[in-house]
N, C-alpha and C positions, 0 to 999 in steps of 0.2 A: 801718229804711230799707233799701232796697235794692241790691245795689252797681252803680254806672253804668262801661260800659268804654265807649272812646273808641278806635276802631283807627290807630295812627301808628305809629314810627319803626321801620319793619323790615328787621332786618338781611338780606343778601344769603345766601338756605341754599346748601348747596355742588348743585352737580348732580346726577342721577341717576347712579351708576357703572355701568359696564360692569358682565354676566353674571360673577362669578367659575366659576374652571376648575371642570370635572366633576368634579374629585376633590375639591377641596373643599366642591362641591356634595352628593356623595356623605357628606365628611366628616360635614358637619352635618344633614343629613336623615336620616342612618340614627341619629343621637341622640335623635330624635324618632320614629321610625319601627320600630323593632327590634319584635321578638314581644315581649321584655320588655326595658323599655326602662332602661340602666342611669341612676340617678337621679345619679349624680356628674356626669354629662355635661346631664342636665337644667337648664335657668335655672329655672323654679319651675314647677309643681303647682297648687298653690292658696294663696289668700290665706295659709291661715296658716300659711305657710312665711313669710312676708315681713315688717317691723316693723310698728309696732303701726298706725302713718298709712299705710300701703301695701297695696297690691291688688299680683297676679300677672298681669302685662302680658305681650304673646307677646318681648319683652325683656328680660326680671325684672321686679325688685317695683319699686315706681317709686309715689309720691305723686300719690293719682287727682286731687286738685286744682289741679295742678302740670302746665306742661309743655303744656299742652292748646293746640291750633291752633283757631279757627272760620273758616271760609268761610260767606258770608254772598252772596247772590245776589239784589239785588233783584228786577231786573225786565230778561231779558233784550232782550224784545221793546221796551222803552223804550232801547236801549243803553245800559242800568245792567248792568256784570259785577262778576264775583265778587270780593270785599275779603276778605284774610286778616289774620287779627291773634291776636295772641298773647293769653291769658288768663293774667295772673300769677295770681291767687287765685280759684277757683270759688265763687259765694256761691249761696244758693240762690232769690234774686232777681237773676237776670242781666240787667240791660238793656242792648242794644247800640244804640249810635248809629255810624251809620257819616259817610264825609267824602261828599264830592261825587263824581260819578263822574268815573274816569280818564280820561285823552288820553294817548297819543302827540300832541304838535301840533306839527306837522313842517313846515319848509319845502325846495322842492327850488326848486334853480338849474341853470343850463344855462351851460356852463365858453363863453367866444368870444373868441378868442385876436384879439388887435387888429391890423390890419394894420402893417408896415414907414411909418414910421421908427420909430413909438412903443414896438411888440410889446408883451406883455404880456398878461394874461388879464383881464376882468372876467365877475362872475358875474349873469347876468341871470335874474328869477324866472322858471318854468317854468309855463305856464298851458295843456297839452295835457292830453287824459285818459291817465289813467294806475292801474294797478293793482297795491294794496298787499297786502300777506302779512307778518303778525308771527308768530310761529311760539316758542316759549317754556313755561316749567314755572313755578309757581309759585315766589314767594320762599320762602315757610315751609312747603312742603307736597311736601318730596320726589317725584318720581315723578308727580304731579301736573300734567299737561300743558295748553297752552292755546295755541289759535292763532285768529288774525281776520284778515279778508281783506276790503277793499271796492273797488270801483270806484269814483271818482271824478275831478271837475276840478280843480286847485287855481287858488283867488284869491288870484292875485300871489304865485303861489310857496307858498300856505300850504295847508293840508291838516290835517285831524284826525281822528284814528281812535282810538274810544272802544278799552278792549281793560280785562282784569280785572289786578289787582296781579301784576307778574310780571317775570321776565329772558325779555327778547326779542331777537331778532333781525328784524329789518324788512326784506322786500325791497320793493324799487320796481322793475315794470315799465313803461314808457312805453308806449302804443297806438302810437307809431311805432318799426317793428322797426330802425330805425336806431340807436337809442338802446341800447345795453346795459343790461344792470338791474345796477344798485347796491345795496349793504347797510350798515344799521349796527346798531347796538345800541344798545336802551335797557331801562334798569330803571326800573318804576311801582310806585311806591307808591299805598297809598290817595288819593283825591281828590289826585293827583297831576298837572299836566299838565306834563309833560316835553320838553322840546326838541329836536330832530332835525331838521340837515340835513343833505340827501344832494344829494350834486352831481353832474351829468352831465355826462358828458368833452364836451370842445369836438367840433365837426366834423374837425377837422382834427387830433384827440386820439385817434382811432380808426383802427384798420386795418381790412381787409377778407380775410377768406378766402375763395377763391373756389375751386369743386371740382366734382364729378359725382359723383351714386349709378348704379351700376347693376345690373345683377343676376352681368352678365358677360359684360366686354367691353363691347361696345358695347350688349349688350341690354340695353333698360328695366326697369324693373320697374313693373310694372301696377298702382299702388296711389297713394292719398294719402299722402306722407313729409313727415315733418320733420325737420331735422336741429339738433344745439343743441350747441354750445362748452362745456365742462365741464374746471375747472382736475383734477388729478388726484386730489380729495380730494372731487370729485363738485358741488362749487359752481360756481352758471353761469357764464360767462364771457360768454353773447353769448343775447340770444334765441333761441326754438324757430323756426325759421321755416319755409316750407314750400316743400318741391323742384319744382321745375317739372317737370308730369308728362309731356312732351311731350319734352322734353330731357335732365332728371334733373339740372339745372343749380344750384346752390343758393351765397346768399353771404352768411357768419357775419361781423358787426361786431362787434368786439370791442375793449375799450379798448388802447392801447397797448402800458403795459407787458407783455401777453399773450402779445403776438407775439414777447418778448424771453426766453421762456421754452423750455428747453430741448425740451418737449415736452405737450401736451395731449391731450384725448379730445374726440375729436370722435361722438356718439351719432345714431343712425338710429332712428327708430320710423316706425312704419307708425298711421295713425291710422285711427276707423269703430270700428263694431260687432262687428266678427268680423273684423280685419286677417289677413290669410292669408298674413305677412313677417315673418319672425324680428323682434328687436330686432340693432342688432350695434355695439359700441362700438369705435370705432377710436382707434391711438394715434398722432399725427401730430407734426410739426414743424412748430411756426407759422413756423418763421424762415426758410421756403423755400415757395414755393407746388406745390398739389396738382399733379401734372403727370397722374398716372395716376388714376382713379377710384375710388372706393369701394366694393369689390362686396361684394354681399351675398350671392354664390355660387347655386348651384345646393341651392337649398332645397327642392324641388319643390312637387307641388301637392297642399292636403288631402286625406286619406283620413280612413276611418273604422274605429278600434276597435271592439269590440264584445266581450263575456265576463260574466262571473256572480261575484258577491260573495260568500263564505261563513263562517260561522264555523268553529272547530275543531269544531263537533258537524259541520258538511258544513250547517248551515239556512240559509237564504238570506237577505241580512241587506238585509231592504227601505230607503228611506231616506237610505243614504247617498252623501253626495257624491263624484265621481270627477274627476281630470282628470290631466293629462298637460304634460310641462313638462319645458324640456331644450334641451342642445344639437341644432340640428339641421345639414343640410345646408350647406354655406357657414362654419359658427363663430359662426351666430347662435344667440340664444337666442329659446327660445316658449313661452306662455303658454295654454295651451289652453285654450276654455271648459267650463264646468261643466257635467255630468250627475248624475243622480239616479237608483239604482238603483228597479226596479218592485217591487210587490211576492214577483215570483219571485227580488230579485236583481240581475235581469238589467241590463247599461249597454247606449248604443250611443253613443261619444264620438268627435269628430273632432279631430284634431290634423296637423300639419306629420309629412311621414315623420324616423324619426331620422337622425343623421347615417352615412353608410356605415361599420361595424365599430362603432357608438358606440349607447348606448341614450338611450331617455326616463324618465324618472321617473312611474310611474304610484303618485297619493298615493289614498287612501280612506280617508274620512272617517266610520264610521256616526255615526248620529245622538246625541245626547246622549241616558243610560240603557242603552244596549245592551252587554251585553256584550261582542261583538266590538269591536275596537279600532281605532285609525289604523293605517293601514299604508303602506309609502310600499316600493315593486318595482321595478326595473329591469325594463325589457320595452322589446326591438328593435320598431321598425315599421315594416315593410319599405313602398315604394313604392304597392304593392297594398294597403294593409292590415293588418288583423290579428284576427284570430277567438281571443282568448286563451283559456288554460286555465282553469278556476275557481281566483279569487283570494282566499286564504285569510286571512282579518284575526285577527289572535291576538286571544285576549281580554284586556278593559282589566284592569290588577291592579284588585282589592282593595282599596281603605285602609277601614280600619275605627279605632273608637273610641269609647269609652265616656266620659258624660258625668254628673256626679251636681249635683245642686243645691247651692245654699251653705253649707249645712251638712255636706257632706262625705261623710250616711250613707244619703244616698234616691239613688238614680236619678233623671235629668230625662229624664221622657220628651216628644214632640213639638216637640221643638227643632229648627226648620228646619234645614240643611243646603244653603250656597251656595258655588259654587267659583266664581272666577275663575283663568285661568292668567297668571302675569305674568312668566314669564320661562321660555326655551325652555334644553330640555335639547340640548349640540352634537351635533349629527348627527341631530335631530330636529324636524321644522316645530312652530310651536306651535298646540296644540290650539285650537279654537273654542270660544267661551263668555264670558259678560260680567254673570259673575256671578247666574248663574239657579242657584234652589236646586233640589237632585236628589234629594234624601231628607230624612229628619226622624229622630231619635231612636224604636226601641219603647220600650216600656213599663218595659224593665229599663236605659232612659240608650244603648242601642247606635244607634249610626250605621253604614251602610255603604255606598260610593259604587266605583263602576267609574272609573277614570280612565285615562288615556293618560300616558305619559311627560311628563314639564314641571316646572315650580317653581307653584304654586298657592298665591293666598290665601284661605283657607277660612275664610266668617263663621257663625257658629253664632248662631241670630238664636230666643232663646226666647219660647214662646207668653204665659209669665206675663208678671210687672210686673220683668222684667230684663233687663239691659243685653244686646248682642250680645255676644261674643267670637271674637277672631280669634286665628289661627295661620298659619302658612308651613309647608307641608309640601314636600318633593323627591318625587317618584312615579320610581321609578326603573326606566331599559328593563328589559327579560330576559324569557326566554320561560317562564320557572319560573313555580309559579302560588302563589309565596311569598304572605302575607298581609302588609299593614304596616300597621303598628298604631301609631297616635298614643298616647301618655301619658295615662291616665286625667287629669281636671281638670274642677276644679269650677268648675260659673257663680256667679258675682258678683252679690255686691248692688248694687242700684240705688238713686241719687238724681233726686228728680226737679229738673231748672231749670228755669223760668222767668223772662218777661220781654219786655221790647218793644223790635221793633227798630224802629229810627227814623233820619231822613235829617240829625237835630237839631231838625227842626222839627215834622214831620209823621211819624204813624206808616206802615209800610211793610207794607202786606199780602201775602200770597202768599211772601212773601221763603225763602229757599232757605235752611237753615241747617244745618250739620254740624260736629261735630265730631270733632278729629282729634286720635289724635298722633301724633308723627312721632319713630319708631323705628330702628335700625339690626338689619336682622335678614338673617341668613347672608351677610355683608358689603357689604351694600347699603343706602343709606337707604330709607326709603319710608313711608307714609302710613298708618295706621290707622285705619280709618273706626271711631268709637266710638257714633253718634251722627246721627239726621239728623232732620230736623222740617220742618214750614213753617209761618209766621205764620197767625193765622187774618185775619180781614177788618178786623180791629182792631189787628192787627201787634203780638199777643201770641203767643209761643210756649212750647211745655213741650218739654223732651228730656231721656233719661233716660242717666245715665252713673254708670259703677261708682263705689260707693265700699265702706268698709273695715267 
């Protein structure tokens, strides 16, 4: 018989942590990384370094039975999302039934303070439209993110937004910018529907900030603005709303207690296709009204860059992305749009002039495969413009690595080779990419990949009948054209599973299914893809995951 799993009671995982420091990023990637890599500092090699029921996970050896996450994904366009559950014992008839799909099923009220003699508040339900944002990571799937968002009306206060197993955060926007948006929190489990209400401050619960943008002084600035309440930890306080362009008039509702706080950030954007007005975050005092304006200074008016992309040979490195971003005139910040070198090279990008005595950030990006690199330059832009010198991108290092089959004494050769970047090195933007393979194994087990600075998880995805495997490598900056070389390691034998998912009653086709496990690796949790499949039309699946 086969063994039947039932997804329920799952405990709350802790969150994703913070980037730890570059030195200890340093620490542990050059254990992995070295020309020859010292083996005391290694977790394991290959299986049989590990006991006799265990496999060598990019964690150590670890019981491939054991331990294991699925994410299961019916049918997103039915708003059935994704159920995670734990698998205590791997059999090799797995059948999964899952519960019912999730809710949030929430209701909102609207706070109306009763008039003299009675006073008092009553909560009456809230029937305007209004727009939700859950925003959250999985329960059991470290690092694993999830966010849903719908517009809708609620009846008589009630409201339900399907969303996958997970720790959320819910915001509620009202369609009337009078209303401030509210937050709560809920955690979903499988076929969970969970309860949430959120209440909206009475009328006379709220204050008003009232203020002017302008550019300077009395000048306007010539654009569509919004401006939006932000407590100091970057959470709304009041809706986005939009500045009167005629006057540059603008007024943030905000709940009460708001206004009692020592100090806020009050934010300016410029909205459109190509806004040609810094961003600029001011720091204000609710407890006193705006008397003088908000300027956004003399930022001037676009120009245009222009210069040529090269590598250290001096070739012209076609392809890659350019833009420009920075403080400018006034103390705002800009976003400049995107250019694409031709193939001589050559850019021509417009961005806002820099600020007087202050530069722009000019980032280049080549393409994924190239050996030139990111590169990120300081470059002044004066009012007129700027015709730059040829901008030279180092080349990406190196990583390299040899891989052999399960038996320890052949080379694997044709073993995909896919990187993701998932965590930025400081002082360095994080590279582009989402997990596309860039190389494959020759014939003697070697890999080797140009990468840019970052933390990367690299899936080694073989042609035979075997499992992927993953690792975390560090790519570390420097202009040296050192080689780093990952730990010789053997791929893993494979088991295959099988089995049907189902709703309890009917089979589930097309269904999403992956396996995971969830590792802690150079001091951070995160997710281990082992495994991924889809049901066939009869909501039978196979997936193949290591064993010993």
């Amino acid at each position: 018989m086969g063994g039947e799993y039932r997804a329920g009671g799952l405990p709350v995982s802790p969150r994703l942590v913070a980037l730890a420091l570059l030195a200890a990023l340093w620490g542990a990637g050059c254990a992995l990384l070295e020309e020859e890599p010292d083996p005391s500092q290694l977790v394991c090699r290959s299986d049989a370094e590990c006991a006799v029921n265990e496999v060598c996970f990019p964690d150590g050896c670890g019981d491939p039975g054991r331990d294991i996450v699925v994410e299961v994904t019916p049918n997103p366009h039915a708003r059935q999302h994704a159920q995670d559950f734990r698998v205590d014992r791997v059999r090799p008839e797995l059948n999964l039934e899952l519960f019912d799909p999730a809710h949030v099923r929430g209701r909102v009220v609207r706070a109306t303070s009763l008039p003299a003699p009675d006073g008092g508040t009553v909560m009456r339900p809230y029937s305007e439209p209004l727009h939700l944002r859950a925003e959250g990571e999985s329960l059991l799937l470290p690092g694993v993110s999830r966010w849903y968002e719908a517009e809708l009306v609620p009846i008589n206060g009630g409201w339900e937004l399907p969303v996958g197993t997970g720790d959320y955060t819910v915001t509620l926007t009202a369609e009337d910018s009078q209303v401030p948006p509210v937050r709560g929190a809920s955690v979903v489990e499988p076929g969970a529907q969970v309860p949430l209400e959120l209440v909206l401050p009475a009328p006379d619960a709220v204050v008003r900030l009232s203020g002017r943008v302008s550019s300077q002084g009395q000048v306007l600035v010539d654009a569509d603005l919004r401006v939006q309440a932000l407590d100091t930890d970057s959470t709304p306080l009041s809706q986005r709303v939009p500045v009167t362009r005629g006057t540059g008039d603008f007024t943030l509702v905000m709940p009460r207690e708001a206004a009692r706080r020592p100090a806020i950030l009050v934010r300016v954007t410029a909205m459109g296709e190509a806004p040609w007005v810094p961003q600029k975050t001011f720091t204000v005092d609710p407890r006193a009204p705006l008397t003088q304006p908000l300027e956004l200074g003399d930022f001037g008016a676009p120009v245009r860059v222009t210069g040529r992309v090269v590598g250290l040979d001096g070739r012209p490195v076609p392809g890659a992305t350019v833009a420009l971003r920075g403080r400018v005139g006034g103390g705002g910040t800009f976003h400049g749009p995107l250019a694409t070198t031709s193939p001589e090279g050559r850019f021509a990008v417009d961005t806002l002039p820099s600020a007087p005595g202050d530069t722009l950030s000019l980032v280049v990006v080549p393409p994924l495969g190239a050996t030139a690199g990111l590169t990120v330059q300081p470059v002044e832009v004066p009012r007129t413009g700027a015709v730059l010198p040829d901008v030279v991108c180092p080349d990406r290092r190196i990583v390299e690595g040899t891989i052999l089959l399960p038996s320890g004494t052949h080379p694997a050769p044709g073993v995909r080779v896919a990187v993701e970047p998932i965590a930025e090195i400081p002082g360095w933007p994080r590279p582009p990419g989402g997990g596309e393979a860039l190389g494959a194994t020759d014939d003697e087990g070697l890999w080797r990949l140009r990468l840019d600075p970052a933390v990367y998880r690299v899936d080694f995805l073989p042609a035979e009948n075997l499992p992927r495997v993953t690792r975390v490598i560090t790519v570390l900056p420097g202009e040296d054209a050192t080689v780093q070389r990952l730990a010789t390691f053997n791929l893993q034998r494979g088991r295959t599973l099988s089995g049907r998912v189902t709703d309890g009653s009917e089979a589930l086709p097309y269904a999403s299914i992956r396996f995971y496990r969830a590792v802690t690796l150079e001091g951070r949790p995160m997710s281990v893809l082992l495994s991924q499949t889809v049901s066939d039309h009869l909501g039978r699946y196979k997936a193949l995951i290591p064993v010993r």
